[in-house]
C-alpha positions in Angstrom: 129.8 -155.9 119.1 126.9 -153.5 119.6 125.2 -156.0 122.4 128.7 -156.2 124.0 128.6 -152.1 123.9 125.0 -151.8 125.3 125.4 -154.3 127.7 128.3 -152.6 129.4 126.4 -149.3 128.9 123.9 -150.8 130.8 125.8 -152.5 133.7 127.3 -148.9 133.7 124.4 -146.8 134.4 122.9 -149.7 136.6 125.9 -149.7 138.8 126.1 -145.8 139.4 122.3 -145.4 139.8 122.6 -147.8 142.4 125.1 -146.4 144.5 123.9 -143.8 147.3 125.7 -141.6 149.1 126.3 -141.8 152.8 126.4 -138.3 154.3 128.5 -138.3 157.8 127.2 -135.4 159.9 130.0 -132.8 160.2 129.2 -132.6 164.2 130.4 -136.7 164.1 134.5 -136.1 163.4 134.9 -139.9 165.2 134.7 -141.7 162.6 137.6 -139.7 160.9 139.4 -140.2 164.2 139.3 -143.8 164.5 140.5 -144.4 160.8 143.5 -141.5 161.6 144.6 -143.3 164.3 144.4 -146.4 162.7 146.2 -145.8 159.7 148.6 -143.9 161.8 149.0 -147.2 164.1 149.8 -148.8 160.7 152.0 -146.5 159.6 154.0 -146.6 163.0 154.2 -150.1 163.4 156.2 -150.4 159.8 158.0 -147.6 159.8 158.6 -145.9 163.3 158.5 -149.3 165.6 161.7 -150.5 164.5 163.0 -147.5 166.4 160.9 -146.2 168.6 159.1 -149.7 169.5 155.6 -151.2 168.7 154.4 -149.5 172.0 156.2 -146.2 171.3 158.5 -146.1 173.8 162.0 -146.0 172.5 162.9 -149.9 172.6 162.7 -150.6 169.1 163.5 -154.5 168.6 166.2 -153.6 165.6 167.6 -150.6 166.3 166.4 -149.0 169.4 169.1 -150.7 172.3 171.9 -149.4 170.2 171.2 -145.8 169.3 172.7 -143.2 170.6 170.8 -141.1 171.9 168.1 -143.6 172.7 164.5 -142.7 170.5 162.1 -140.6 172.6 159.8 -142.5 174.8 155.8 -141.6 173.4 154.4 -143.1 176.6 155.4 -139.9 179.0 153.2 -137.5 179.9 156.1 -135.1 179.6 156.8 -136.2 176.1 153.4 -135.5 174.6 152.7 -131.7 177.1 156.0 -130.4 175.6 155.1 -131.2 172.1 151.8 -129.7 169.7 150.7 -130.9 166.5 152.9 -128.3 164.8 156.1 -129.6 166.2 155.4 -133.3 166.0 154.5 -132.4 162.2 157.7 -130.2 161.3 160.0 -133.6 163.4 157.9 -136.6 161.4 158.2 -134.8 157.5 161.9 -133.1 158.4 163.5 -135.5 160.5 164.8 -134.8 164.5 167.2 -132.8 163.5 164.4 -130.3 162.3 163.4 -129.7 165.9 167.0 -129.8 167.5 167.8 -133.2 168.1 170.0 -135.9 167.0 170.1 -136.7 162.7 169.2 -140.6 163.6 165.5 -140.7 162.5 165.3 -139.7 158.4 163.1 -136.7 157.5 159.7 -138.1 155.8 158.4 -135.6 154.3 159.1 -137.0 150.9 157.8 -140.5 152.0 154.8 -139.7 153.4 151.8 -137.5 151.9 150.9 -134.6 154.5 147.8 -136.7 155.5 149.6 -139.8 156.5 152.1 -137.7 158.9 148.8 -136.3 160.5 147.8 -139.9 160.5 150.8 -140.5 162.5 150.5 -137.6 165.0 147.4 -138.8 165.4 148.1 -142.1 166.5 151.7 -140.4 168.4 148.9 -138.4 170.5 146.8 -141.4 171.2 149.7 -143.7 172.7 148.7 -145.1 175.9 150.5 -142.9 178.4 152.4 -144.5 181.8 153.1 -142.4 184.6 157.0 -141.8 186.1 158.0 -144.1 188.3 158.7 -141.4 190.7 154.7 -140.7 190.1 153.2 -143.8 191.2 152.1 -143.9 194.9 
């Protein structure tokens, strides 16, 4: 019993004496934004696409045709210069109706942790945007 106990002791200590921290310099924030908008992507794709649609804009393949109102479309320039990260926060955790639209998409704020719903503005912010029709020359 006490060579059991001192060989985990040791595999203890070897392990943690082993292990080395990796400082990220505070001036490199990249790193943090590629996981944010990655997890966010995650986080869309199994919660919001069914909706709003993989690529974010409105067409959800189970629900999106037949809502009414349609979803917002995330791909507009219009959508994303008409909204900051306070709004798209404060619409994710309390659902549109928090931000004066229709009650179809749930609050989740008790779903998700604050971090995740930053996660997913994030991602929201990093959609790939398509111009109007009416813009293209």
């Amino acid at each position: 019993m006490k060579v059991l106990f001192l060989i985990i002791i040791s595999l203890f200590v070897i392990f943690f004496s082993c292990t080395e921290e990796i400082e990220i310099p505070k001036n490199n924030i990249s790193i943090k934004n590629d996981f944010s908008i990655r997890e966010g992507k995650r986080l869309f794709l199994y919660y919001c696409s069914p909706c709003h649609g993989e690529n974010g804009n409105g067409s959800g393949k189970f629900f999106g045709y037949g809502l009414k109102p349609k979803p917002p479309d995330f791909t507009t320039e219009e959508f994303i210069k008409n909204r900051n990260d306070e709004l798209l926060i404060l619409a994710i955790s309390g659902g549109s109706i928090s931000v004066g639209k229709s009650n179809l998409c749930p609050p989740w704020g008790n779903t998700f942790h604050k971090e995740e719903i930053k996660f997913l503005v994030d991602f929201i912010k990093k959609i790939k945007r398509v111009p109007k029709k009416s813009e293209i020359k």
